[in-house]
NUTOR-239616 format. One line per 2 residues: number of its first residue (from 1); their letters; for each residue x, y, z of C-alpha. Coordinates in steps of 0.1 Angstrom, whole numbers, plus 5000, padded with zeros to 4 digits. Layout:
! NUTOR-239616
NUM) a) X/Y/Z | ...
//
This chain:
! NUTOR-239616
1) xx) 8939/7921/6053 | 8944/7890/6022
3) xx) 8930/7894/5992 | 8924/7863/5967
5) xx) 8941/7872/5936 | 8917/7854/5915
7) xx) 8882/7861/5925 | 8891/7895/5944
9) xx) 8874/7882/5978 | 8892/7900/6005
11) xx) 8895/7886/6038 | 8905/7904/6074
13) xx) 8916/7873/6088 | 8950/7870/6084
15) xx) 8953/7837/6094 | 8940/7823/6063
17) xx) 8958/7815/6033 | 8929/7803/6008
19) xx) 8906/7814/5995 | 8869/7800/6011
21) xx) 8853/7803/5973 | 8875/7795/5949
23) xx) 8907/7780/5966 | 8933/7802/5955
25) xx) 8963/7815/5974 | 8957/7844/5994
27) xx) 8979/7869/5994 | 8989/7900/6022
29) xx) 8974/7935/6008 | 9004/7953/6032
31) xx) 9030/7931/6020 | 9053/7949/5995
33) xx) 9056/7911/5977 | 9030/7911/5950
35) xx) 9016/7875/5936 | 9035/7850/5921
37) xx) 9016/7843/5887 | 9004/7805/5881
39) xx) 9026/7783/5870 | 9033/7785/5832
41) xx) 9034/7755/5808 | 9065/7748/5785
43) xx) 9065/7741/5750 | 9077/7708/5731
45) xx) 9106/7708/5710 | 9090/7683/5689
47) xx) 9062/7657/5687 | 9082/7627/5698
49) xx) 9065/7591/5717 | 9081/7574/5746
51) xx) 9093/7541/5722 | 9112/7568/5698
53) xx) 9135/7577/5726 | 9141/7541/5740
55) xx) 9146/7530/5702 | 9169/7561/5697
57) xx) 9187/7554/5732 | 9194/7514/5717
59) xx) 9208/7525/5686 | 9229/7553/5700
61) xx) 9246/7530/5726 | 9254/7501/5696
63) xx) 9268/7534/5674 | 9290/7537/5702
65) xx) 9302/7507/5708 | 9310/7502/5674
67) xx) 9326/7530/5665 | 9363/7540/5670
69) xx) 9363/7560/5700 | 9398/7579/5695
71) xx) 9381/7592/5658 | 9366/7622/5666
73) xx) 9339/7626/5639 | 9323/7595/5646
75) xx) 9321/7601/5682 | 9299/7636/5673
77) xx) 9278/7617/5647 | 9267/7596/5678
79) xx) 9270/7624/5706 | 9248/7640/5681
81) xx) 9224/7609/5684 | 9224/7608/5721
83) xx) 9216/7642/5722 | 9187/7640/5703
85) xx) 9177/7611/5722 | 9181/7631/5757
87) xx) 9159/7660/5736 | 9136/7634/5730
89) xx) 9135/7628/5771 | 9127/7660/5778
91) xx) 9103/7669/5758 | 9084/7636/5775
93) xx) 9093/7653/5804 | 9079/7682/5797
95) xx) 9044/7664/5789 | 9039/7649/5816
97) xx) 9048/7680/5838 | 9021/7701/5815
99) xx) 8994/7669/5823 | 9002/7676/5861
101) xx) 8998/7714/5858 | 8969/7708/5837
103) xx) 8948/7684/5868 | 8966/7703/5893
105) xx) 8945/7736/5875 | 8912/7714/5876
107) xx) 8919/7702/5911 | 8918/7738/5921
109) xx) 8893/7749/5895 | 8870/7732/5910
111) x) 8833/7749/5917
//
């Protein structure tokens, strides 16, 4: 016996694995597993664009090129700057995973 976790349909085929009216995962009533939960979104560090990190990225890699590399505190004023830059990066990153959780959710969503 499946039950859809969602709606609460419960099905005694248990050769299915979705649900026939809303699409969700079906999952085993006399399985000692229980659900996994939907996927959860991840927050932003900060509200950054794709040209701040590619600007950032630019000016990081001419800090370093300029810069003494044997001097130690000028190397973590500009590992500091490529760090924000790779922050920057994820935090895109993160976006666009949230966008593809978000249509994945209306894909599924769908009536």
């Amino acid at each position: 016996m499946k039950e859809c976790p969602k709606c609460g349909s419960k099905y005694g085929d248990n050769n299915s694995n979705y649900c026939i009216d809303c699409g969700s995962r079906l999952f085993d009533l006399n399985s000692s597993k229980k659900p996994t939960s939907n996927i959860g979104k991840h927050k932003k560090r900060g509200q950054y664009k794709t040209g701040d990190y590619a600007r950032d990225l630019r000016i990081a890699e001419e800090l370093y090129k300029i810069y003494d590399k044997n001097s130690v505190a000028r190397l973590d004023n500009v590992n500091g700057h490529l760090l924000a830059a790779q922050t920057r990066k994820m935090d895109i990153l993160i976006e666009q995973n949230n966008r593809i959780i978000s249509l994945l959710e209306k894909i599924t969503n769908k009536p």
